[in-house]
N, C-alpha and C positions, 0 to 999 in steps of 0.2 A: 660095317666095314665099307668107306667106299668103293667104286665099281673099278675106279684106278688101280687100287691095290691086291682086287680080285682079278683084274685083268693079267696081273704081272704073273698070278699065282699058279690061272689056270693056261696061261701060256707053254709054262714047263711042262703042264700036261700035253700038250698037242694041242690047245683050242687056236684055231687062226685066224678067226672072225675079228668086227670089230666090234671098240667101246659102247657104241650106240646097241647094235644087236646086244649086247650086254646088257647096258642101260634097260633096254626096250620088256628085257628076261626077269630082270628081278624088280624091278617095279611093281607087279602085284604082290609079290612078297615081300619085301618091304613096307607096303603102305599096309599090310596085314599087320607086322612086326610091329608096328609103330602105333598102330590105332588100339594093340593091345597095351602093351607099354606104355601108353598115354590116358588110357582108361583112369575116368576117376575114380580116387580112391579118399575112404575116411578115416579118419584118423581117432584114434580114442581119445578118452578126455584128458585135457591137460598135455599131453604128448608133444602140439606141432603149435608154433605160430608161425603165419608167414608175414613178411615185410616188403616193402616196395615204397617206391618215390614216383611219382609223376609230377610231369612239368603240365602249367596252369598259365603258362602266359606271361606278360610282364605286369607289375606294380610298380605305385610311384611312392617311394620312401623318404620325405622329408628332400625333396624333390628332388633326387634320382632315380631314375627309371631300374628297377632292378627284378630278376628272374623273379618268379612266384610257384611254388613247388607244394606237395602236398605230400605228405608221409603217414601211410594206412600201416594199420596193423591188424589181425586176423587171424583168429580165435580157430584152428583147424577145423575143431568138432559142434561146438557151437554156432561159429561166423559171428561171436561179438568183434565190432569193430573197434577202432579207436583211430583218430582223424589229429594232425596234427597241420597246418601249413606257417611254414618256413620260406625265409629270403635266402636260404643256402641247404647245401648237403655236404656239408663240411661233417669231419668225422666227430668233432665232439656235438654238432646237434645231433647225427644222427643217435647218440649214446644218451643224448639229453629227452628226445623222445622216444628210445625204447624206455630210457628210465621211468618217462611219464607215463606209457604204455603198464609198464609194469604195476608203480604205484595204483593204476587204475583198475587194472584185470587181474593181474594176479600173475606171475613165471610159469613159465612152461618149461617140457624138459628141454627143445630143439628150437632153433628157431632157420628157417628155411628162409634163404636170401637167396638172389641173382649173384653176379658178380660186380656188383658197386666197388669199384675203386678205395672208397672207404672202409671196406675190412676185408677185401680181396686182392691178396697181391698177385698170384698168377697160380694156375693149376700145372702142377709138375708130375713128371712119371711118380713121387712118392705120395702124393695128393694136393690138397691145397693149401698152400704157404698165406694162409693173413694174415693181415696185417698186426704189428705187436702189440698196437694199443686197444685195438678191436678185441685180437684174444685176451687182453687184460679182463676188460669190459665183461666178456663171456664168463671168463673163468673167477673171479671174484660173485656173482650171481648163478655159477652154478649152472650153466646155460648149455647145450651146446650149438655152434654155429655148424650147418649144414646148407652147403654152397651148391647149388645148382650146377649140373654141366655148360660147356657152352655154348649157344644157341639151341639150349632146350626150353624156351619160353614158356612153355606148357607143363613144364611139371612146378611152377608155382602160379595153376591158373585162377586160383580161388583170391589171391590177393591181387592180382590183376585184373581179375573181374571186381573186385573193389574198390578199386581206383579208381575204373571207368563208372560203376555206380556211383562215386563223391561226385566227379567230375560234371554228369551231366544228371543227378540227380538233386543236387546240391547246390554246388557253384554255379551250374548254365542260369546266367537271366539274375545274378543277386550283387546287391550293393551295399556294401562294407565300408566304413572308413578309413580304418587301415586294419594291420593283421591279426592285432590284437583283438579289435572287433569281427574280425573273421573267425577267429580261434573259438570265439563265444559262439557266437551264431551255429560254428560247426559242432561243438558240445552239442547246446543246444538237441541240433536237428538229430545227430546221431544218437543222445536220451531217448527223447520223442517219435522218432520215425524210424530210423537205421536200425536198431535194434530191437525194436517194438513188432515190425514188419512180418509177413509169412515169406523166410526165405522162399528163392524160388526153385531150389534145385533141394534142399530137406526140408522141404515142408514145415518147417518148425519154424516158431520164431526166435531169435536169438537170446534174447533176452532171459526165457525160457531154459533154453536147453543150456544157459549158463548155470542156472542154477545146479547142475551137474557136475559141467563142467570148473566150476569154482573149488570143489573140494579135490580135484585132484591139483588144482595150481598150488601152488609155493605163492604162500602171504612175502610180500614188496620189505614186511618191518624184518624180517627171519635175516637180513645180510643189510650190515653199513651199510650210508650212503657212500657210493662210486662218485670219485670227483672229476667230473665228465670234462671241466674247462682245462682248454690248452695251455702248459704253460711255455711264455714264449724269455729268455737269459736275456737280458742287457745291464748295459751299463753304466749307474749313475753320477751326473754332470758333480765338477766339484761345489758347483753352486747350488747341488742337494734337490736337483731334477731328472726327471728321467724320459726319453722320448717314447712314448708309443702310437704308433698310429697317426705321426704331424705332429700330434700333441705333447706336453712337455706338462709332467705330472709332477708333484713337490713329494719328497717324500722327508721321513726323518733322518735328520744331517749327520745321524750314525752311520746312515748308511752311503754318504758320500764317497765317491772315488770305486765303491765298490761294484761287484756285480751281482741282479737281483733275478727274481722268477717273476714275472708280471702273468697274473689270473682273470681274466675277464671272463665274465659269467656269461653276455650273452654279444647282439653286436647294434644292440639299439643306444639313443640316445638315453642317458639314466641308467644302463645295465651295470651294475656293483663291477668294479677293477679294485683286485687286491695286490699288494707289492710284498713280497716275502724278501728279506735277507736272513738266508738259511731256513732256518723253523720261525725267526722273529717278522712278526708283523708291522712293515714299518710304513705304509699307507692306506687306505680307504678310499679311493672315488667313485663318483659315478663317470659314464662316459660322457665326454663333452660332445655338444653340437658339431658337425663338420664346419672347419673355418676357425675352429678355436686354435691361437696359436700355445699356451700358459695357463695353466690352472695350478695354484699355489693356495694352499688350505691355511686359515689366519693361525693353529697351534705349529705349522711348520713356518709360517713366515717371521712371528715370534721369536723359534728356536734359531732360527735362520740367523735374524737381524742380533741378538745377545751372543751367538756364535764367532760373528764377524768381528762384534766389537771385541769380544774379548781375546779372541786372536789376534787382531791388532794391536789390542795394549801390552800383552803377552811379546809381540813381537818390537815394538817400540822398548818393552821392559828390557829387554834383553841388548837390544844398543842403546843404554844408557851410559853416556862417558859421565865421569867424575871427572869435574874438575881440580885440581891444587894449587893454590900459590903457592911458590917456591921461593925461602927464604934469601933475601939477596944479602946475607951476611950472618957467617955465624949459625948456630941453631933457632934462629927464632922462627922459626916454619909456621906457617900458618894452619891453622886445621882445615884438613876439605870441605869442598862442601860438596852434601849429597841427596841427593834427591827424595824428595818425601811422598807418599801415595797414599790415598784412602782407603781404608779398610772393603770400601767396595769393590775397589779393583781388583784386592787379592782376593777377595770371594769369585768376581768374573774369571780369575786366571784358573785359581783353581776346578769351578765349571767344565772353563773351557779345558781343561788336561783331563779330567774325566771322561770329555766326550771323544777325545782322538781317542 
């Protein structure tokens, strides 16, 4: 309880001192409160994981300078780790590396988070409100998410002493080409070193006291895969394109005029982008270079260009006048004349009315 709100409390009693002589009073009692409260504690097996992100500085991405972050995850009873670094803590990576997390260690029953914006939306008198996608996340793998108060630092000190272990055991002094060569490197060292090691606060090493803790985890295959990618509605151009991201992606000319779910997997260059109209699949790319203005795949440009045309003929077919002579005496009329078409065209027309 702050000292403010005890001040107000013991006023009604008669106390007429001030906040400081207050302050000065419970301060031994308090740092007693708290030193116990804050004692660590263990966790049995399988029970707790903790999560965290730290920031690592900037990287240069396909030459933009962009954040560089590293995402631990940690095993409560054992302390196997699992090392992840990422250009973002957007909410689908962070879903994309517990996924990986998981497929690796195995689920737990809780997983102990801060209050990362990404699946914390605010702590209310009823408890805490996260975010919808997050308790998707959780509740499809059976998880539960257990959110730290706020500014209690200390009660997820074991993944925080984590971070600062990658940080300056790991990354201090090392040269990677880009992230994907970091990702490796970091496997790597956490196989070989991180896990192999005599923690220093159980004595054990981790690797070890896995083998424990593994049979109380929940196997990664036990629950589908969670489709972790955002998806983000637009709307496709009638010339059978669609914008995402600068870029102007081709898709199939079914889907023209309409509006689609666009999926990208990751946010590098080559990361899979898929285009849903409805449940149907109606493109495949990968991510273009930054600076690309079009990318048009040759079975949609195909579809594209026999589309056009047979719309067009379609639409010339349709203002076709007939000519007549008109007998200038009498009944002797002439027969009209009317216009003739190849059998190809009416295959093009009919196409083209199958695909509207």
């Amino acid at each position: 309880i702050p000292a403010t709100v005890l001040l107000r409390e013991i006023r009604e009693r008669g106390y007429t001192g001030s906040v400081t002589i207050l302050k000065e009073f419970i301060r031994p009692i308090k740092h007693k409160k708290l030193t116990k409260l804050t004692e660590r504690f263990e966790t049995e097996p399988g029970r707790q994981a903790q999560v965290d992100w730290g920031e690592c500085g900037l990287i240069d991405v396909q030459g933009v300078r962009r954040k560089l972050y590293v995402f631990v995850f940690l095993l409560g009873f054992s302390r196997m780790l699992f090392v992840k670094f990422t250009t973002s803590t957007r909410r689908h990576v962070l879903q994309q590396c517990l996924q990986e997390a998981f497929q690796r260690l195995g689920i737990p029953e809780e997983l102990l988070l801060d209050n990362m914006k990404q699946a914390v939306e605010a702590h209310t008198k009823e408890g805490v409100r996260y975010a919808r996608e997050f308790l998707d996340f959780c509740e499809h793998y059976d998880v539960l998410p257990v959110a730290t108060p706020p500014y209690w630092p200390r009660s997820k000190g074991k993944v925080e002493r984590g971070v600062s272990y990658v940080k300056h055991s790991f990354l201090e002094g090392r040269s990677f080409t880009d992230v994907a060569d970091l990702n490796r490197q970091a496997q790597h060292w956490v196989e070989a070193v991180a896990n192999l090691r005599v923690h220093g606060t159980t004595g054990r090493v981790p690797a070890e006291a896995y083998l424990q803790e593994r049979l109380r985890l929940r196997a990664y295959e036990t629950a589908p895969r969670f489709d972790t990618r955002p998806a983000e509605l637009r709307k496709v151009l009638l010339e059978a394109h669609v914008r995402f991201e600068n870029v102007f992606y081709s898709v199939d000319p079914l889907a023209a005029g309409h509006s689609v779910l666009i999926k990208a997997a990751g946010e590098a260059v080559g990361d899979l982008i898929e285009v849903f109209l409805g449940e149907k699949l109606v493109a495949t790319h990968r991510r273009a270079p930054r600076g690309t203005l079009r990318v048009t795949l040759p079975e949609h440009e195909r579809r594209i260009r026999a589309l056009s045309r047979a719309q067009g003929a379609l639409s010339r077919g349709r203002q076709v006048q007939y000519t007549q002579q008109l007998p200038s005496q009498g009944l002797g009329a002439a027969s009209p004349e009317v216009q003739t078409r190849s059998l190809e065209l009416y295959e093009a027309l009919l196409s083209a009315e199958s695909l509207s």
